[in-house]
C-alpha positions in Angstrom: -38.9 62.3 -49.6 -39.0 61.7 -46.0 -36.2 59.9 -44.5 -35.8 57.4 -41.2 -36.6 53.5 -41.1 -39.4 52.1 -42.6 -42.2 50.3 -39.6 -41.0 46.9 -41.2 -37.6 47.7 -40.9 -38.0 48.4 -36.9 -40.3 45.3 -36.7 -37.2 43.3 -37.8 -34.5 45.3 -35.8 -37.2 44.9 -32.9 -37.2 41.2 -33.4 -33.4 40.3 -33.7 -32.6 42.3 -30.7 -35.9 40.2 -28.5 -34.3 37.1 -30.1 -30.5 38.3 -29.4 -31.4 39.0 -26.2 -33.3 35.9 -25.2 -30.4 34.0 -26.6 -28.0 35.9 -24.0 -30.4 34.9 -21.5 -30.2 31.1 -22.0 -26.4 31.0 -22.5 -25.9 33.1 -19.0 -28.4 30.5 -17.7 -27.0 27.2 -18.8 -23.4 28.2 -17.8 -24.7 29.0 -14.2 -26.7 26.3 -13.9 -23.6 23.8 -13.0 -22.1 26.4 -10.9 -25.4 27.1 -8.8 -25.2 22.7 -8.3 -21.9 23.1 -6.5 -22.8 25.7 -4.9 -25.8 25.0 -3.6 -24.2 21.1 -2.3 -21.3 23.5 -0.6 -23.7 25.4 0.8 -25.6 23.0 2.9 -22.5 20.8 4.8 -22.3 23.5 7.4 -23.7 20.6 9.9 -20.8 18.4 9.2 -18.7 21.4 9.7 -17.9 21.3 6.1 -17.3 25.3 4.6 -18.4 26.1 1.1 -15.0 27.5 0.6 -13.4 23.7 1.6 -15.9 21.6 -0.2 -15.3 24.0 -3.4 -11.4 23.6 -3.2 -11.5 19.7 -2.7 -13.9 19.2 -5.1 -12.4 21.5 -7.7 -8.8 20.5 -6.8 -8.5 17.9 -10.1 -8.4 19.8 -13.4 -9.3 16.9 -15.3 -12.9 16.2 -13.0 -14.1 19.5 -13.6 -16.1 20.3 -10.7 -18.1 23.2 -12.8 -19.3 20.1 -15.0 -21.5 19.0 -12.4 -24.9 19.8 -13.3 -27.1 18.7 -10.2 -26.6 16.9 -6.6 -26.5 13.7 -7.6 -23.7 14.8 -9.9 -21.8 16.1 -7.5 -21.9 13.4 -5.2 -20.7 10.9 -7.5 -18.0 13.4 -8.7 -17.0 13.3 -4.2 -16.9 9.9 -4.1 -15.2 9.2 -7.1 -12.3 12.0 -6.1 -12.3 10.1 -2.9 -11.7 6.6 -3.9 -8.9 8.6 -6.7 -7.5 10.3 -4.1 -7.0 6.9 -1.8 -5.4 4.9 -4.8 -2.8 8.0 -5.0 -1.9 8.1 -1.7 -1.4 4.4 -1.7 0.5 3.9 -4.9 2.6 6.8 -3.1 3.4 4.9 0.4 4.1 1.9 -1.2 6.7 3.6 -3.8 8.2 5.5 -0.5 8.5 2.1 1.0 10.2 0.5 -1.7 12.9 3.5 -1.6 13.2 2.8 2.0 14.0 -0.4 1.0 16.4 -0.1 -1.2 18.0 3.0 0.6 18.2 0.3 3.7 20.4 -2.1 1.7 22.8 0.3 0.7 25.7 0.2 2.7 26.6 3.7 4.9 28.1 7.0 3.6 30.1 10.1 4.6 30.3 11.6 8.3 27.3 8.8 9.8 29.4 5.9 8.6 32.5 6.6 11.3 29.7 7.6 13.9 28.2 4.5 15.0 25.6 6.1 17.2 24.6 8.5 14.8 24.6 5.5 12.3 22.3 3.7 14.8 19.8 6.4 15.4 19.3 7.3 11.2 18.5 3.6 10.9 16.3 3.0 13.8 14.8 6.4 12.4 14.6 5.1 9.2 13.0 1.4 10.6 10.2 3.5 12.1 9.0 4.7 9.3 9.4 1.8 7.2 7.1 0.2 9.9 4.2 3.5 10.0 4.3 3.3 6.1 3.6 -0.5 6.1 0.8 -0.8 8.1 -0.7 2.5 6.4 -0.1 0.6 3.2 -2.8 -1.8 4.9 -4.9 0.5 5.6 -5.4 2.2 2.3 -5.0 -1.7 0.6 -8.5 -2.2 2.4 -9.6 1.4 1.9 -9.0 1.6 -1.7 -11.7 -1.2 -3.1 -14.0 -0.6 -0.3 -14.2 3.3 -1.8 -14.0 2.0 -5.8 -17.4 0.1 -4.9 -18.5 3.0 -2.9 -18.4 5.3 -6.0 -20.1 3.2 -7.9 -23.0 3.0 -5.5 -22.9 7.3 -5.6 -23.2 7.0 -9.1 -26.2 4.8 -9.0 -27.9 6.4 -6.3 -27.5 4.2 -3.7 -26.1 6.6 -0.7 -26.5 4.8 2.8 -24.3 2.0 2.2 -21.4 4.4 0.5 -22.0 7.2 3.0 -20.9 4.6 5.9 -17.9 3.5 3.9 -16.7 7.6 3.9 -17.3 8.4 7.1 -14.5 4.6 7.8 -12.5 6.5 5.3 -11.9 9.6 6.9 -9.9 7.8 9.8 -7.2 6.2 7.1 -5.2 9.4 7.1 -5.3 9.9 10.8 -4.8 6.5 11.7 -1.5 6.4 9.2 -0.1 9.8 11.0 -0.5 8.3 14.5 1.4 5.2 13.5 3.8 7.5 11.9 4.1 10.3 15.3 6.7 12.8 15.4 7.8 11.4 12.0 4.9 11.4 10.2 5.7 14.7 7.8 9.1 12.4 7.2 7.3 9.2 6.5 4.2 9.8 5.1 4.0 11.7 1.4 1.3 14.7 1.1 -0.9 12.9 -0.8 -1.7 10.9 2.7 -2.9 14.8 3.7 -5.1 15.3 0.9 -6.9 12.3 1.3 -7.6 12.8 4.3 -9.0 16.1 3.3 -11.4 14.6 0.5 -12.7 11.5 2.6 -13.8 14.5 4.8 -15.5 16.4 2.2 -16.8 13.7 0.2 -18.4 11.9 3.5 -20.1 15.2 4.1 -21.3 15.8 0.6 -22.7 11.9 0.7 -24.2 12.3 4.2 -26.5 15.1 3.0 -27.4 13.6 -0.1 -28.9 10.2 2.1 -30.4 12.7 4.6 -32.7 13.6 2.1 
């Protein structure tokens, strides 16, 4: 009796492995489809001097806004401008909870060493008045930043890019403007999530630039 596999037996091995493979193919395809979105927005902000490797960690920065998630331009944009307007309220809730220490930290009466040194005693608080004064007026800025970028990203999300691309590109000077209020003591006065704004207006203008380019 001969032995090996009969012709219908190959015609089904044939089949599952056509089918297996195929299957492979679409789930490689679907999983690189969001990447290739992010990618390919990266990619293209070389004009606003914007590298793919600085739009990618901005936009990828929040674990729970998965930039991978992100399945076209449009997508991506809105994901921007939402981080953006996210990123403002952070570094706003942050200044004002550093002012409010100040504050506090101002009333108390003086300690140790500075306490029996009246001119060191008068420098730490004129120090301290300084920035008190540079977080203050930052607070301002980002008070009038943070709704302007809320309606911004909602605009993104619907579409509607001119209008929310001009609101970015006002953005990106909130950081800077609250670091040269601050000067030599804005690392002191200013908490990093001021940095990281500044950052993400930057990226987030860029990625909504090119989108109303188009």
């Amino acid at each position: 009796m001969a032995s090996g596999s009969s012709p219908a037996t190959l015609t089904a091995a044939a089949f599952l492995a056509l089918l297996l493979s195929s299957a492979a193919r679409a789930a490689e395809a679907s999983s690189a489809a969001p990447a290739a979105a992010l990618d390919q927005v990266c990619g293209r902000l070389g004009s606003y001097y914007v590298t793919p490797a600085l739009c990618a960690s901005a936009l990828c920065a929040d674990a729970t806004a998965p930039c991978r998630a992100a399945r076209d331009a449009p997508a991506v944009a809105a994901l921007a401008a939402r981080l953006a307007a996210d990123n403002a309220t952070a570094a706003r809730d942050s200044i004002e909870a550093a002012l409010l220490n100040s504050s506090s930290s101002s009333s108390s009466p003086p300690a140790g060493p500075a306490a029996n040194n009246s001119s060191a005693a008068a420098s730490a608080s004129a120090a301290a008045a300084a920035a008190a004064a540079a977080r203050s007026s930052c607070l301002q800025l980002y008070a009038g930043a943070v709704p302007a970028l809320r309606l911004a990203a909602r605009a993104v999300a619907a579409g509607r890019y001119r209008g929310a691309r001009e609101v970015l590109q006002a953005a990106q000077y909130v950081a800077s403007g609250c670091e040269g209020m601050a000067g030599d003591a804005a690392a002191a006065a200013l908490p990093r999530e001021n940095g990281g704004f500044g950052d993400m207006a930057f990226v987030a203008h860029a990625v909504v630039a090119s989108m109303a380019a188009d």
